[in-house]
Every structure is written in structure tokens, then in C-alpha cells.
C-alpha positions as CSV (number, residue, x, y, z in Angstrom):
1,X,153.6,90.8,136.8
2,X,150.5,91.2,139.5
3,X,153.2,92.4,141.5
4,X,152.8,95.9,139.1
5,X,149.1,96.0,140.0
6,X,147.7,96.7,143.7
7,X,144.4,94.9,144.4
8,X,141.8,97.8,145.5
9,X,138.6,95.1,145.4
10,X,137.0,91.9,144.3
11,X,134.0,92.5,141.5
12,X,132.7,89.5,141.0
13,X,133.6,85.4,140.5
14,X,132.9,82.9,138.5
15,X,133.5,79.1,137.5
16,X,136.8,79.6,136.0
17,X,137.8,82.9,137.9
18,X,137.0,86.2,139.4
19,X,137.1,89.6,138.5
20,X,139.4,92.3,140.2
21,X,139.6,96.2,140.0
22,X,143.2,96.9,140.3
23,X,145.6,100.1,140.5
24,X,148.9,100.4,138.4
25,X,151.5,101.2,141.3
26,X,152.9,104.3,140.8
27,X,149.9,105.7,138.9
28,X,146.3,106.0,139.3
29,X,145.4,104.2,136.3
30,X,142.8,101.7,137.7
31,X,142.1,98.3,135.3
32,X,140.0,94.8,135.7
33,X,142.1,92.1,135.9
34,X,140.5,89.2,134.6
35,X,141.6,86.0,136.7
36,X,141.5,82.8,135.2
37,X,142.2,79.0,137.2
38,X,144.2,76.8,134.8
39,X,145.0,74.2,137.2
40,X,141.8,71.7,137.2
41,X,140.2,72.5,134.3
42,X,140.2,70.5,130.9
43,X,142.3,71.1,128.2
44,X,139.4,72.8,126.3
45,X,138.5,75.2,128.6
46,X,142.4,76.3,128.6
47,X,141.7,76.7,125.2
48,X,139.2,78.8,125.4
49,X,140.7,80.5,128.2
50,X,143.4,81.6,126.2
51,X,141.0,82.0,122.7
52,X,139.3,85.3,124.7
53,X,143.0,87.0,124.7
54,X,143.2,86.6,121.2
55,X,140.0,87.8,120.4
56,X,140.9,90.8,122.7
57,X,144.0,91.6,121.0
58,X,142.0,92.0,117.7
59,X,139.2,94.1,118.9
60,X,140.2,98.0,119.3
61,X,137.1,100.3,119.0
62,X,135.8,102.8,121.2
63,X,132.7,100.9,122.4
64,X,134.1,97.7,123.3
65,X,136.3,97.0,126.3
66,X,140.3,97.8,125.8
67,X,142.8,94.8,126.0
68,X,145.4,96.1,127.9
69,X,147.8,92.9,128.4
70,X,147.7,89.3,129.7
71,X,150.1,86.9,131.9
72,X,150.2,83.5,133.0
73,X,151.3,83.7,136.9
74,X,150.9,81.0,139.7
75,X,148.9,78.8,137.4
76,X,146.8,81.5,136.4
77,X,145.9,83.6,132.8
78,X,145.6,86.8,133.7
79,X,143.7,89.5,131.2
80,X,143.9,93.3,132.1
81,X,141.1,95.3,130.2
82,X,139.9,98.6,130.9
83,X,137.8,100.0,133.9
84,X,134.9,100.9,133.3
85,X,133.8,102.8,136.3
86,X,130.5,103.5,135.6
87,X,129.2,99.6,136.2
88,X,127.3,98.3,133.3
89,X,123.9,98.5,131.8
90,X,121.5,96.6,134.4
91,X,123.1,98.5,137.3
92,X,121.9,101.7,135.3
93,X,118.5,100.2,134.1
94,X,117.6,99.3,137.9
95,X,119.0,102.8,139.0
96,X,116.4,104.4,136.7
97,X,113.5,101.9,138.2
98,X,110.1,103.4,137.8
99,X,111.6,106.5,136.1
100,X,111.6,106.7,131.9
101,X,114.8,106.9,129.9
102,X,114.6,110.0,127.2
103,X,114.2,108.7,123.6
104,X,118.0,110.5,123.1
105,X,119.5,108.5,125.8
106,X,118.0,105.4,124.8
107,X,119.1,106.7,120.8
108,X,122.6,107.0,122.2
109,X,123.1,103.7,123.6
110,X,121.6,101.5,121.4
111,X,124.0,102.9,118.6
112,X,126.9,102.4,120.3
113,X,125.6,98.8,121.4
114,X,125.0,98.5,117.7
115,X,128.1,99.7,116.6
116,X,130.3,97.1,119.4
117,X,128.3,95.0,117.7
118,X,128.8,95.2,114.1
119,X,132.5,95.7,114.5
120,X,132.8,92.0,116.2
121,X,131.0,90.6,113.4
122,X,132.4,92.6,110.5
123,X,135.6,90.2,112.2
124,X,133.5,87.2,112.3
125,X,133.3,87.5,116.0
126,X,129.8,86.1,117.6
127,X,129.8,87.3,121.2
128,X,127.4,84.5,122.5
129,X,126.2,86.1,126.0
130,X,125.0,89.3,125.4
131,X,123.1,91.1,128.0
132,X,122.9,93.9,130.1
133,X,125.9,92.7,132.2
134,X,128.1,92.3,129.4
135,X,127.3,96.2,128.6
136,X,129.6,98.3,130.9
137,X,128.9,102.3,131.2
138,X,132.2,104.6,131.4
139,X,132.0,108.6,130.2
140,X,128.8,108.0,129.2
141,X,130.0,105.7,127.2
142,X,128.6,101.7,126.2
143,X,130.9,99.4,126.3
144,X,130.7,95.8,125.3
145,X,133.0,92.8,127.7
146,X,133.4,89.7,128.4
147,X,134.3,87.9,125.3
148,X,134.6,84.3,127.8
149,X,132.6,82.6,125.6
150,X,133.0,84.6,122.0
151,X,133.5,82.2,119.1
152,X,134.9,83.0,115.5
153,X,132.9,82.1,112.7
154,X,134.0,80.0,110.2
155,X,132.6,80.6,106.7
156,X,131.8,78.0,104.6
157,X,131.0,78.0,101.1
158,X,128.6,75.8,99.1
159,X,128.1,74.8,95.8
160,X,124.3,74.4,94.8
């Protein structure tokens, strides 16, 4: 399957993986793929590895990151999302260093943030890391990413 993608650059790494912006051969459809080292890691962290696709899957709304697919290859999970080509929201807050935001722009990102937000929850979704690099910027757009470390709530009734 990565043999349907040409690597155009590496955007970051981690401890389980890296990050790559990719191009759809034959198109010009650019996406991250999201690469993810099986081998040598404990059975929960495949788990959980494989937990963020799932979450993915179920989580279609304009201000959150798209799901596009997901492979295992070579020992690896790989999870193609949508490229935001705008980076994400520290990039733009240090961009805008010693300069104000207007109160609209502000406005209009923190309802979308809020909105990303509230539709993970209304699905019993916590997110667990956010910040302003888990806030990516495309079309003017907010976008909410990374799900790594997401968790579903479980609800739990009680009799008093």
C-alpha cells in the first residue's frame, strides 16, 4: 500500500513513529501518513496503536482531522489523515509574535476548537493532549489531530 503514496518529506518523529507528508501517485492529493513501529513495543501499546484507527474511523466533522485509511506493512500501522497545510496553531501563534490577534479571529477559532471538541465528547471521546500542536490550520480552518493517546469513556452508573 505505501507503494500508492510518494514520500515528499519527513514532519516530525516520535517514540512509536514519525510523521510523513505524502503524494497520492497519479494525483496531487497530498496526506500525513502516520507511521507507527509494532515490532518492539508491548502488547498494550499495539493496542493502543490500533485503538487511534478506531477512534478515527468514527470521528467525521469538519474541524477535526479526516481518516482517510490505515495498513499494516513491513511491521508497521500505517494511518493516512488529511494534510493540513497550514501547520497548526503554535506555528501561527509564534508567526503573530508581538503582534495582536483581532477579537474575530480569535472568535473564529476558538468556536471551531470548541466545536472539535464537543463532537469527541458528545462520543465519549477524551482527547488527553490537547494543545496548540494538536490544533492544525488548513483554509482557515482549526483542526483537531492526534488522537495517539484519546481514550473512550466508560460511563458508569451508581445507585445512591
Amino acid at each position: 500500500m505505501m507503494e500508492k503514496y510518494k514520500q515528499i518529506k519527513e514532519l516530525g518523529e516520535g517514540s512509536y513513529g514519525k510523521a510523513i507528508l505524502v503524494q497520492e501517485r497519479g494525483t496531487d492529493k497530498k496526506y500525513v501518513i502516520k507511521e507507527i513501529r509494532l515490532y518492539g513495543v508491548t502488547e498494550q501499546e499495539r493496542q493502543d496503536a490500533l485503538k487511534e484507527v478506531t477512534i478515527l474511523k468514527t470521528l467525521q466533522h469538519p474541524y477535526i482531522v479526516s481518516y482517510i485509511e490505515s495498513f499494516h506493512e513491513r511491521g508497521n500501522l500505517y494511518i493516512v489523515m488529511e494534510y493540513a497545510d497550514g501547520g497548526d496553531l503554535s506555528q501561527k501563534i509564534e508567526a503573530q509574535r508581538g503582534k495582536h490577534f483581532s477579537e474575530n479571529e480569535i472568535l473564529h477559532d476558538f468556536i471551531q476548537l470548541s466545536l472539535a471538541i464537543k463532537h469527541i465528547h458528545d462520543r465519549k471521546i477524551l482527547h488527553r493532549d490537547l494543545n496548540v500542536k494538536t490544533f492544525f490550520l488548513k483554509s482557515g480552518d482549526v483542526k483537531l489531530g492526534d488522537f495517539g493517546i484519546s481514550r473512550s469513556i466508560r460511563l458508569y452508573s451508581f445507585n445512591v
